[in-house]
N, C-alpha and C positions, 0 to 999 in steps of 0.2 A: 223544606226542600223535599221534591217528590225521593221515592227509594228507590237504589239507582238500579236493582233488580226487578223483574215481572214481580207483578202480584202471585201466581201463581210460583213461579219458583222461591219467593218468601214464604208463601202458604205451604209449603212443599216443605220446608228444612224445620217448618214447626209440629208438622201434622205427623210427618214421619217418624219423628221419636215412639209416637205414642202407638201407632200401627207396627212398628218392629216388636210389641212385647211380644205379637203371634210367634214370632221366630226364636229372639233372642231368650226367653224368659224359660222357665223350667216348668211352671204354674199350666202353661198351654198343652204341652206335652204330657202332664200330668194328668189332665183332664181327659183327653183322650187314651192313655193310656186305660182309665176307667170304664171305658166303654167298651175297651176288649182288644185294642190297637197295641200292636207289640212293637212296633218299629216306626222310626219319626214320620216317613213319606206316605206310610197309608193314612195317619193320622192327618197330613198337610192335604193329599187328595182330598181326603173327607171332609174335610173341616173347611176348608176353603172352596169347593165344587156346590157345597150343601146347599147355598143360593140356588143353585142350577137344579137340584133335584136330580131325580138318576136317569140323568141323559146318559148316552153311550159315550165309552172312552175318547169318540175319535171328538165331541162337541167339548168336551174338556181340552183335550190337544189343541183347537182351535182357538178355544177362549183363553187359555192359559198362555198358546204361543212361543215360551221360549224353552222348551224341555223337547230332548230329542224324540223322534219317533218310538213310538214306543213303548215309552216311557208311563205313558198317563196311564195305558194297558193296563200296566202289571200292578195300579192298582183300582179302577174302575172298568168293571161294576166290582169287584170283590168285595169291597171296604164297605160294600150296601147287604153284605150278608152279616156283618157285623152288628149296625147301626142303620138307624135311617138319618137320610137327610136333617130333619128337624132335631134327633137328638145331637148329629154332631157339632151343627149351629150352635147349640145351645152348652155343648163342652167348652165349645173354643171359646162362645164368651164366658163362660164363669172363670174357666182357664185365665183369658187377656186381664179378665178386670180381676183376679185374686194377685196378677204379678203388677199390677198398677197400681194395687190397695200395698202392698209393699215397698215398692220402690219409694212410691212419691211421697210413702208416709204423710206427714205432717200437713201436707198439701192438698189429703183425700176432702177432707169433712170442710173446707173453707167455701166461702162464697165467689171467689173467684174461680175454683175449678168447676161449680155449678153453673155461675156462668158462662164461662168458653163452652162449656158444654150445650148451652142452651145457643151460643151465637153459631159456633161450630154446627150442632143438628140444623141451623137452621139454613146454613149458606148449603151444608151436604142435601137435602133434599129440592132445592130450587134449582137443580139444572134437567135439561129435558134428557132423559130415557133414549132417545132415538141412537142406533148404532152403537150404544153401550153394552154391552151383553151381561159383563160380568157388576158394571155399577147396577144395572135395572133387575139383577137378580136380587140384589143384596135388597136393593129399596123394593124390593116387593115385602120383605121381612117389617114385622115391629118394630117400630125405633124404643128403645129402651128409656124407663120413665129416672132410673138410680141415675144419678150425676155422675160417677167412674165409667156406667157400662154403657149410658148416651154417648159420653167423650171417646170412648172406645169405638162405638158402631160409627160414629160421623165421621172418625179419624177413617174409618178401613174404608167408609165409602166412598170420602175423597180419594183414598189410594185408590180403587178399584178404578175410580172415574178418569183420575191418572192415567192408570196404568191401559183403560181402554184406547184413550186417545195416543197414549207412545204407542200403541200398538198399530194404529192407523198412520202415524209418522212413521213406524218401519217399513210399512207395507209402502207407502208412497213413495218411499226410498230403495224401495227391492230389499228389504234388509231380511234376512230371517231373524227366525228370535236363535239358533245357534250362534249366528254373524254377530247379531245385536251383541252378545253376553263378549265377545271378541273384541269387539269395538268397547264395550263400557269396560273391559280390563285393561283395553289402553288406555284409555282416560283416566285410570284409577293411578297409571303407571307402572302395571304390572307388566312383565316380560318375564319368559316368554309366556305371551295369554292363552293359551292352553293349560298352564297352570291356573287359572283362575278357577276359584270354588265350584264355582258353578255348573261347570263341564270338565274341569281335569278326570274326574270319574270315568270320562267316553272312552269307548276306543280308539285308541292313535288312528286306525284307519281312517276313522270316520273325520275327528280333528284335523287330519291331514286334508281332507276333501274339504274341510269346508275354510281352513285357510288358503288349499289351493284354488277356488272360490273368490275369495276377497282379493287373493295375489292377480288372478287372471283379469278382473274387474280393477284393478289398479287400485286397490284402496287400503292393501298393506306391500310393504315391500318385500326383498329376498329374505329380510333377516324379522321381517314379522311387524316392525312397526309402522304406526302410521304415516301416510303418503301426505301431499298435501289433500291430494281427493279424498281421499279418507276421513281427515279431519274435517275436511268441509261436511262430509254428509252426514257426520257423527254432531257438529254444531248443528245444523238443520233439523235434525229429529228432533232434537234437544229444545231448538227454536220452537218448533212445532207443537211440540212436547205440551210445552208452555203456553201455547196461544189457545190449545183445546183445553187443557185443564182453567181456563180462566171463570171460566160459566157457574161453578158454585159459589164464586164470592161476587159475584154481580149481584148475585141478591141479597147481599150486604151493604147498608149505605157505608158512605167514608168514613162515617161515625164510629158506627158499630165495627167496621173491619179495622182501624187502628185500636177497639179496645179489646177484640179478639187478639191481635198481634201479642198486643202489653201483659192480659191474658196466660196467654201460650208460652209465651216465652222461659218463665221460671219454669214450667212444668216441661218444655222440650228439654232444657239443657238438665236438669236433674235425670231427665230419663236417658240425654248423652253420653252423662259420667258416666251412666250405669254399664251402656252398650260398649265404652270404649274400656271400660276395666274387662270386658269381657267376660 
């Protein structure tokens, strides 16, 4: 029986585990911390930009898309008097893959996670570059020969390759990436979504204009939640979402992408527990 999900949103719930070690883990943070970053956001600038090389803040703002104005500022270029581009790449991966070699334990040194890694790098490099900004930066980088720190670079550059195409879904949809983080906190269930992580930090002014924003667009109501437009545009990204991220497992036959699935799968939900104990 075919799976009743997109390939791409199955490749999404598996790939993801192992790309959130950047955030979730201590090992990441760590690493950067060693290169002279005193606080989590320069470290995330740096270590996440470093594909891009030191372009100006406003080409990060761009590429990155859902952090208010501003924001990218205060900490590029700065975080390049620190480090350069190539050293922080190279933090963040000893960082990912030391909280990988951890968590998954038992699961490092086996032949199955050498494999996904090898199916994995292979379906991440076979999609075309065009209009990707932040996946074509990352694939300009060496793909790593270790089997943790391969599994690691394929995973972020499917995310990356993701996350360029939601970003072409928001834009097709008028969305900003303020609104975007609005709208994926209703979907989460959060209220009110100005609470959500991601931006309760901003200024209420600001929060207020970009709900008053959505509210004027019909696509949240007086009391914040979702309309029925709303929903509809918030499923459409998502549809979207899904249809551009499809292009790395094409170049996987049926074969090999149901034994990446079989693969993947003990190694996502181990790295689940992990995120969901927090």
């Amino acid at each position: 029986m075919p799976h009743p999900e997109p390939t791409a949103r199955r490749m999404f719930d598996l790939t993801e585990p192992i790309a959130l070690v950047n955030f979730f883990a201590d090992e990441p943070n760590e690493a950067m911390a060693e290169l002279g970053f005193r606080n989590y956001w320069d470290g995330y600038f740096a270590g996440r930009s470093a594909p891009l090389g030191k372009v100006p803040a406003e080409v990060v703002h761009a590429a990155f898309y859902n952090f208010a104005e501003g924001e990218a500022a205060r900490h590029v270029p700065k975080v390049w008097r620190t480090t350069t581009p190539e050293a922080a790449h190279a933090a963040r991966e000893r960082g990912c893959v030391a909280g990988l070699r951890r968590i998954l334990g038992d699961l490092v040194d086996t032949p199955g996670l050498a494999r996904a890694a090898e199916l994995l790098t292979k379906a991440a490099v076979s999609a075309p570059t065009e209009g990707r900004v932040m996946y074509a930066g990352l694939r300009s980088l060496p793909v790593p020969e270790e089997p943790v720190a391969r599994l690691w670079h394929a995973a972020n550059l499917v995310r990356e390759h993701r996350g360029d195409g939601h970003i072409a879904a928001l834009v097709s949809e008028r969305v900003g990436g303020l609104e975007a983080h609005v709208l994926s906190a209703l979907d989460l269930g959060i209220h009110p979504p100005e609470s959500f992580g991601r931006i309760h930090h901003l200024p209420p002014a600001l929060l207020a204009e970009v709900m008053g924003g959505l509210r004027d667009r019909g696509l949240v109501d007086a009391e914040g939640h979702f309309t029925p437009a709303g929903r509809a545009v918030k499923d459409r990204v998502e549809a979207l979402t899904d249809l551009l991220a499809a292009a790395p497992y094409e170049g996987l036959t049926p074969a090999e992408l149901d034994e990446l699935v079989t693969l993947l799968e003990p190694i996502a939900a181990r790295l689940r527990e992990e995120w969901d104990r927090g």
